[in-house]
N, C-alpha and C positions, 0 to 999 in steps of 0.2 A: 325186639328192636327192629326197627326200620331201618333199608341202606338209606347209605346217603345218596342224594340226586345229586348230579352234575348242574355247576354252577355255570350259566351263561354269560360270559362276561363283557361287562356293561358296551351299550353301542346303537348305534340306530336301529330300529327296526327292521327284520325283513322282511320284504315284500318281492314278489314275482313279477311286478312291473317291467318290463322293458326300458335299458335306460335310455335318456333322454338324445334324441334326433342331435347331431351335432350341426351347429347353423352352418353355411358357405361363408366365408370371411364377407366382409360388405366391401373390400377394398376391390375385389374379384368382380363383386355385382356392379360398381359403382360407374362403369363403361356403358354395361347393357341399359343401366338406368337410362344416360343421361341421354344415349342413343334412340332411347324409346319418348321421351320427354321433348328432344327434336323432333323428331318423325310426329307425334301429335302435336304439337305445335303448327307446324307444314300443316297437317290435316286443320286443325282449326283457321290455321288463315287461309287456306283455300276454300272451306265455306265460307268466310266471313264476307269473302270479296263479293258475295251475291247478296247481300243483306244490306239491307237500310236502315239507315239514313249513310250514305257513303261521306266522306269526308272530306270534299273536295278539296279547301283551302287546306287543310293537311299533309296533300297530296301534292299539290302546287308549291309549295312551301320548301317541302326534301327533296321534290324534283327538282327544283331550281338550284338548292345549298348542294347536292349530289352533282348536280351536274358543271355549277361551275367550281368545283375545285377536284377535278378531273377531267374538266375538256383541255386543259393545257399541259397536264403531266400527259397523256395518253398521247398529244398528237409531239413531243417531244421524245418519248421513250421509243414512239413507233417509227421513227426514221431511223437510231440507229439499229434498231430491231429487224426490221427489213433490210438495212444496208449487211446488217453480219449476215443473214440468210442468204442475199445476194453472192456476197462474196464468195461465201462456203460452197455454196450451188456452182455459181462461177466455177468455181480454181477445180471442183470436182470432173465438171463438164469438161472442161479443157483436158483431165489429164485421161478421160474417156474418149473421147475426138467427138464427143457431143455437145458442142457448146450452142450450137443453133435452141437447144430445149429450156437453156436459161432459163428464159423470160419465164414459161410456162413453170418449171419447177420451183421455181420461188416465187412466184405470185401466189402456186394453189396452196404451200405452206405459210407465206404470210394469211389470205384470206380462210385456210381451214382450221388453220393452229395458232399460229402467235397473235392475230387478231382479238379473239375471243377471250384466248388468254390474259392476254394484256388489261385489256378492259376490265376482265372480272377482278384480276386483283389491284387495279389502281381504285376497282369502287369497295374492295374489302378493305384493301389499305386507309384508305382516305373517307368515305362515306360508313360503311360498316362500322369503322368503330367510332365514327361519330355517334351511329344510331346508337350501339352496345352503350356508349360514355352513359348518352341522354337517358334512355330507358334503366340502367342502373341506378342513376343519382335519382332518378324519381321513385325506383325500388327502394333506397334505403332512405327516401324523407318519404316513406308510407306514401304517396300520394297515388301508384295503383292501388293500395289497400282501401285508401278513402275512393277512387270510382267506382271500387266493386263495392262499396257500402253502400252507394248512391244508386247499385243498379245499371253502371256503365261500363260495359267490358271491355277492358285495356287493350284487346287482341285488335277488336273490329276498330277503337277510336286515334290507336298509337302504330299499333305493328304494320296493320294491311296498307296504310298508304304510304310505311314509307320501306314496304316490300315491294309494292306495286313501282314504288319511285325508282327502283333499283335496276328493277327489269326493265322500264322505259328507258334509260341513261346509258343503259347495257347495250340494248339495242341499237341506241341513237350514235351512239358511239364506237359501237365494232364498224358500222359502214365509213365514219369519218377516220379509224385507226386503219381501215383495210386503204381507202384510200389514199391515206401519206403515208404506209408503210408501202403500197406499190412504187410509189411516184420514188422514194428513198432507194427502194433495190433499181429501178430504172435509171435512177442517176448514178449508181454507185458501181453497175455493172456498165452504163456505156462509157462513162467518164473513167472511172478508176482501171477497168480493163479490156475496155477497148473493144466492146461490145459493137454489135449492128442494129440500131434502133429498131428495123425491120424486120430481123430475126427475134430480137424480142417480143415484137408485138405480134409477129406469125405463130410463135410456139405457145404462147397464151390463148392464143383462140382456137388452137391447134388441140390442145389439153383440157383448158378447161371449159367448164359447163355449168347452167344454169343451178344445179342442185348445188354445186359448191357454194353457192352464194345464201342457200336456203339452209344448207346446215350451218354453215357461220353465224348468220343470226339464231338461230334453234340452240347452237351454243350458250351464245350472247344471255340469251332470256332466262335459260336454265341457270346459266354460272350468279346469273343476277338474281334468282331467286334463291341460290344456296346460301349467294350472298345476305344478302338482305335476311334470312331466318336464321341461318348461327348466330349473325350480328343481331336480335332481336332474343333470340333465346338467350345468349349469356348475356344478354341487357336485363333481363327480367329473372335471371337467377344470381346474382353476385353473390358474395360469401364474403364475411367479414368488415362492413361496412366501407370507407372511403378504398381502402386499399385493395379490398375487394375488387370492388368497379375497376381497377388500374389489373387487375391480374384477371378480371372479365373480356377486357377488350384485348389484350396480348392474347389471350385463350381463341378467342371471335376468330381472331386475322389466323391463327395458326391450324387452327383446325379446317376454317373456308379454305384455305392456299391445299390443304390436304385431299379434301374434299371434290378441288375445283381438276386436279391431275387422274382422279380415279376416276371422276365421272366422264371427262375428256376421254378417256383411255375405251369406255364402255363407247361411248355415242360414236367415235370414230370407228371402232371392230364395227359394231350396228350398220353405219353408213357404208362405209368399204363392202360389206357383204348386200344392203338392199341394193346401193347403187352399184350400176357397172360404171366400167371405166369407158372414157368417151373412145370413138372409134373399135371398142369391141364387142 
């Protein structure tokens, strides 16, 4: 008689394999993605800008719609912008026995910070998600699908002139915000308290310096092209067709306004450390 064998019972096979790698959630990755999808974005419209056939009338076009529905928010928000800078400066100076520095200490904060700032976000507010709106609604009627069909790439014929437009508007308009936001704290400090027009204008040129003027704009261009390519990227990726585009542009303006504080934060450490301060 034969024993009996042990019955193995029933079940997948064995095998020695190693089991399977567990993936990273995608909700975890879905940051670095889109992080990385800006960033080559950026990289593609900074070549594109050297490539022909340039798109004039395209460029002329967003420059113009950018620039007039923010050349009158910007020169309106910058008076009372300068005037609380003013004040704050002011009431501060006073209760230091420095009030003679006024003029200079709220000038170089209007023209190195609230300047820049201002501008970038009334053209993310207002211009940005216009682009975001357009470039989305033409994402979801395919129509960049039909110019890449054609052979005509949506980056170099839609994004670059009206990234290019953003930076020009930036620019044109930190110099027209620096100057009603001065004129605003000079009224508001000799009128309101009782300031010395002369000591104003001695501690301003007292303080500041040519470089301030250069990083203002160096601001300006920068904040206008972060602007201009979030608002371009979440233009050309919506999610969910009409409602999409509507939760594209809310995305644009909240992540540029994010965007536009950090990189402020870096450029200013950079400058304070290249540049010295005047008289030392």
């Amino acid at each position: 008689m034969t024993a009996d064998l042990p019955v193995r019972p029933p079940g997948p096979p064995a095998t020695d394999a190693p089991p399977p790698a567990r993936r990273p959630p995608t909700r975890l990755l879905a940051p670095l993605r889109e992080t990385g999808k800006l960033f080559a974005l950026a990289l593609s419209v900074t070549r594109s800008v050297f490539r022909r056939p340039f798109q004039v009338r395209e460029f002329v076009e967003q420059f113009w719609f950018i620039a007039s529905v923010t050349i009158l928010p910007a020169a309106l928000v910058s008076i009372p912008f300068g005037a609380v800078i003013a004040l704050q400066v002011g009431s501060l100076t006073q209760q230091l026995g420095a009030q003679s520095f006024t003029g200079g200490a709220s000038v170089l904060a209007v023209i190195q910070q609230a300047s820049p700032l201002i501008v970038a976000l009334l053209i993310s507010g207002a211009g940005g998600s216009a682009i975001c709106a357009d470039l989305g609604s033409r994402k979801i009627r395919e129509e960049l699908d039909a110019m890449e069909v054609m052979g005509v790439s949506p980056v170099q014929r839609l994004v670059v002139p009206r990234v290019l437009a953003t930076m020009g508007v930036a620019v044109l308009l930190n110099g027209l915000v620096s100057v009603v936001g001065t004129l605003g704290g000079y009224f508001f400090n000799v009128i309101m308290q009782h300031g010395t027009p002369g000591a104003y204008l001695a501690s301003f040129s007292a303080l500041a310096q040519l470089p301030d003027l250069y990083i203002s704009e160096v601001k300006a261009l920068i904040f206008g092209f972060i602007a201009g390519i979030v608002a371009a990227h979440r233009g050309l990726n919506p999610r969910g067709g009409p409602k999409g585009v509507g939760d594209a542009v809310n995305q644009s303006v909240v992540i540029t306004f994010m965007l536009l504080f950090f990189v402020n934060m870096i450029l200013t450490a950079i400058y304070l450390q290249i540049v010295p301060a005047k008289g030392s």
